[in-house]
N, C-alpha and C positions, 0 to 999 in steps of 0.2 A: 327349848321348852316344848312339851307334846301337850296339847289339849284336847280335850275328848267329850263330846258331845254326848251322850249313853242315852238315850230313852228306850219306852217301849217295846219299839217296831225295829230302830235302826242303831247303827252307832257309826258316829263320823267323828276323825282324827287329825287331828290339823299340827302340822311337824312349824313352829315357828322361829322365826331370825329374833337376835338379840334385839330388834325393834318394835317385836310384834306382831312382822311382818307374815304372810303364809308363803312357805318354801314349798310343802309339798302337804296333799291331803287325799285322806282317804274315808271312802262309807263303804259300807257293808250290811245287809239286813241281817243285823246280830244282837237286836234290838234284847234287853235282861231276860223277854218271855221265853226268848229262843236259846235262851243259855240255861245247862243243868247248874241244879242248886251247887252250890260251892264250884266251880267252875268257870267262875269270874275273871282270874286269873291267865287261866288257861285262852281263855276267849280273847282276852287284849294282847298276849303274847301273839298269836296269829296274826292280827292285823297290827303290830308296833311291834315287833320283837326285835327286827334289826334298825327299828330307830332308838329303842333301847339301849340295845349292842353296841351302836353307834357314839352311846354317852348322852344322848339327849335326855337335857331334867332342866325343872321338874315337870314330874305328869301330876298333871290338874286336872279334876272330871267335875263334872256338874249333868242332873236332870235325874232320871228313872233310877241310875246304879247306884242311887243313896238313899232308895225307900223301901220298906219294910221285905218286899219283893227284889230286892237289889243284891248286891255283894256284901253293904253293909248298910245298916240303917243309921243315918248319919240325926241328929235333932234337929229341926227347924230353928231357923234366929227368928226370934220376934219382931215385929213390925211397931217401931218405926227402927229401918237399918237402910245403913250404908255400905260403903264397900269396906269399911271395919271390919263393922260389925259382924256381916257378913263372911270373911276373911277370918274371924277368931270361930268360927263354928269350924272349920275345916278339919276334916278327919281322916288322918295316916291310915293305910292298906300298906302289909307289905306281903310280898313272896317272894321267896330264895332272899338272894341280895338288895332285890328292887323294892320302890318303896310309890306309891301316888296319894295322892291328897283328893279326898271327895267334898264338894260345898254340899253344904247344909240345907238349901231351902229356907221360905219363910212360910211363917205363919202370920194369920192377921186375925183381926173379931169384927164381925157387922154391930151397927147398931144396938143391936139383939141380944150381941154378945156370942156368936153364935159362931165357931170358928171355921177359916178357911186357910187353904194351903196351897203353896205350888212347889213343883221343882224342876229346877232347868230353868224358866223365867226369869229367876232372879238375875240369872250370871248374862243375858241376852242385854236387861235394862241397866246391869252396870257397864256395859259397853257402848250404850249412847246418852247414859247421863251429862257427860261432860259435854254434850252439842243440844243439851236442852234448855229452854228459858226455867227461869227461877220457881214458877209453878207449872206443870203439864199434866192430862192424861194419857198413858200409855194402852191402847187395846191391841192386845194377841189374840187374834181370831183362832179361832182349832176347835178342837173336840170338846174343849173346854176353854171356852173363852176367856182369856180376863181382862179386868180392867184395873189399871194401877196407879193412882195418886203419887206424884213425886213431888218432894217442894227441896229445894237446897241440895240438891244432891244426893237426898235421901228418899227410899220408898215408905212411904206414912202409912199407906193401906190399900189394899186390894178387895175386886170380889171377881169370884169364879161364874159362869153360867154356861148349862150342861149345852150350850144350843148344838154345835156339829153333832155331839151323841143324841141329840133327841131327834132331829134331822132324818140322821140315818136310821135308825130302831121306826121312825114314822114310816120310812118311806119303804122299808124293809121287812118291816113287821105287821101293818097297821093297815087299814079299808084303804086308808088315803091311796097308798101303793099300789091297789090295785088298777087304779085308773091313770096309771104314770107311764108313758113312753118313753125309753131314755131319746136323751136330746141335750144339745149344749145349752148352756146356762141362755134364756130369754133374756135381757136386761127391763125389758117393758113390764113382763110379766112378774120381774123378781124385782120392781119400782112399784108393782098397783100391789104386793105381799106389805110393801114395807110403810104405803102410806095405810091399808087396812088397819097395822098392827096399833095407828097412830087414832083410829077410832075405837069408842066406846064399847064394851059386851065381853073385854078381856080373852085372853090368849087361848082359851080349851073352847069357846063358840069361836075362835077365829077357825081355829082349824077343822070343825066340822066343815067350814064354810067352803074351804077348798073342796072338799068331796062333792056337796049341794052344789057349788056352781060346775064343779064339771058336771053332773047330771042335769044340768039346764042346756049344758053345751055352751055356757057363758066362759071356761077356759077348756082352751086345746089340752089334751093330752099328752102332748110332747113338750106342753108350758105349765103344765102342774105342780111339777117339783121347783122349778122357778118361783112360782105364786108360795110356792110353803114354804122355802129359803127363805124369802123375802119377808114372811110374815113371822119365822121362829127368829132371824136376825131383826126386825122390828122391833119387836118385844124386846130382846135386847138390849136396844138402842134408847127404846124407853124409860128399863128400871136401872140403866149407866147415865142418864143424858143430866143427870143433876149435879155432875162435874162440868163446873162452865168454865175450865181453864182450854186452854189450846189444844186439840188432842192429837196423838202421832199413833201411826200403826206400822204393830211390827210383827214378822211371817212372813209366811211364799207368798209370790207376787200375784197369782188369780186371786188370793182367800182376802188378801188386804185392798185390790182394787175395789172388789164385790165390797165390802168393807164400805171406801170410801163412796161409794155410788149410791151406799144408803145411809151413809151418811150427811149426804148433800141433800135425800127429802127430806130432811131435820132440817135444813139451812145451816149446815155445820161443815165446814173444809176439814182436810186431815191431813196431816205432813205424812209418806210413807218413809220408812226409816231402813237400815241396810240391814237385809234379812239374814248377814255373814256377824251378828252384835256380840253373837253370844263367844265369839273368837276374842274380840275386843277384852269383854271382860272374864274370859276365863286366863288372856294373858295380867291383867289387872290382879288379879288372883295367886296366879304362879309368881309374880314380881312381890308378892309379900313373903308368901314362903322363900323367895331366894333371895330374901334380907333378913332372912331370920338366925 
């Protein structure tokens, strides 16, 4: 079986044993933006072609290569789904003789009614569902955050929050940046962001706030980006923190410790989870098409 990670930026290929196992793996920055329209094809034969050749099947893909900007635009399963559920949205690609299966993503609605999406997510939390207690929260830290309600083995609902994009566009775009020196992440400074966010006067006066206090010279400027980390993950932490089940975090290992560190000014612990999941459940995936 070959599994194929596709977003963005990157694409990573995971060649796997009749158990699941990873035998051999490969990335590439070949992420859908860097690939010409209809060219999809072309692109995975490069990096799979003599695992292909080889007779490896089936190829399973999940994340970026099934949206609207993708190879093909695959429909989102609705929320509440499982690895069924999930599993019956799956959409055939072929070219020449070959053939791969794309997951669907999910969609969900806030309170509001107000819809949210992901994709790639989903196929990461069916690959540690089964090492979860009966009700958790799941947060993926990234460019867009989420947070995932799961009860029974099923994802019930999600919400998305822009915070790594609003981060970077501040820090890159905006006064705040001006007064920024790069420097490695402060932990103190990016602990006094995330108890701020935890005070009164809301998220658009927090962030003035970083600018005013560096002009008092009450934060260093090599601890600034720290203090505004700590204060856009805060907020965060605020408008997700009304799931009181257990929560685990899954991603690269900096993005989810930072995570847990402010998570503990809540008085909240966090299980980190294996940031290799979404292997798990894109073999999960392939083992239904290869019962079919």
């Amino acid at each position: 079986m070959i599994a194929i990670d596709w977003g963005t930026s990157s694409l990573r290929a995971y060649r796997l044993g009749a158990d699941g196992s990873v035998v051999e793996r490969r990335s590439a920055p070949l992420g859908i933006m860097q690939v010409e329209a209809s060219r999809f094809a072309d692109a995975l034969e490069t990096q799979i072609g003599d695992w292909l050749s080889a007779g490896d099947a089936p190829v399973v893909m999940s994340g970026m290569v099934g949206s609207r900007q993708g190879w093909v635009e695959v429909p989102y399963a609705s929320c509440p789904a499982g690895a069924a559920e999930i599993a019956s949205g799956l959409r055939e690609v072929r070219w020449g003789r070959r053939r791969a299966w794309i997951a669907p993503g999910l969609s969900s609605r806030d309170a509001a009614g107000v819809p949210d999406v992901m994709r790639g997510e989903e196929t990461q939390i069916l690959g540690v569902l089964d090492g979860l207690p009966v009700a958790a929260s799941i947060c993926l830290p990234g460019t867009h955050s989420k947070w995932v309600e799961v009860r029974d083995g099923t994802i019930v609902r999600f919400s998305t929050h822009m915070t790594g994009e609003v981060f970077a566009v501040l820090k890159a775009h905006s006064i705040l940046g001006r007064m920024m020196r790069e420097a490695p992440t402060d932990q103190q400074w990016f602990a006094a962001g995330v108890r701020r966010a935890q005070d009164s006067g809301g998220l658009l006066h927090h962030l003035f706030g970083v600018r005013a206090r560096g002009l008092f010279g009450e934060v260093p400027e090599e601890a600034s980006a720290s203090y505004l980390s700590g204060i856009i993950i805060g907020h965060e932490l605020v408008a997700a923190r009304s799931a009181a089940t257990a929560v685990f975090l899954l991603g690269a290992k900096p993005l989810v410790e930072l995570y847990q560190h402010a998570l503990r000014q809540f008085g909240r612990d966090a299980t980190i989870l294996d940031p290799d999941a979404v292997v798990r459940g894109l073999f999960q995936l392939g083992s239904r098409v290869a019962g079919d």
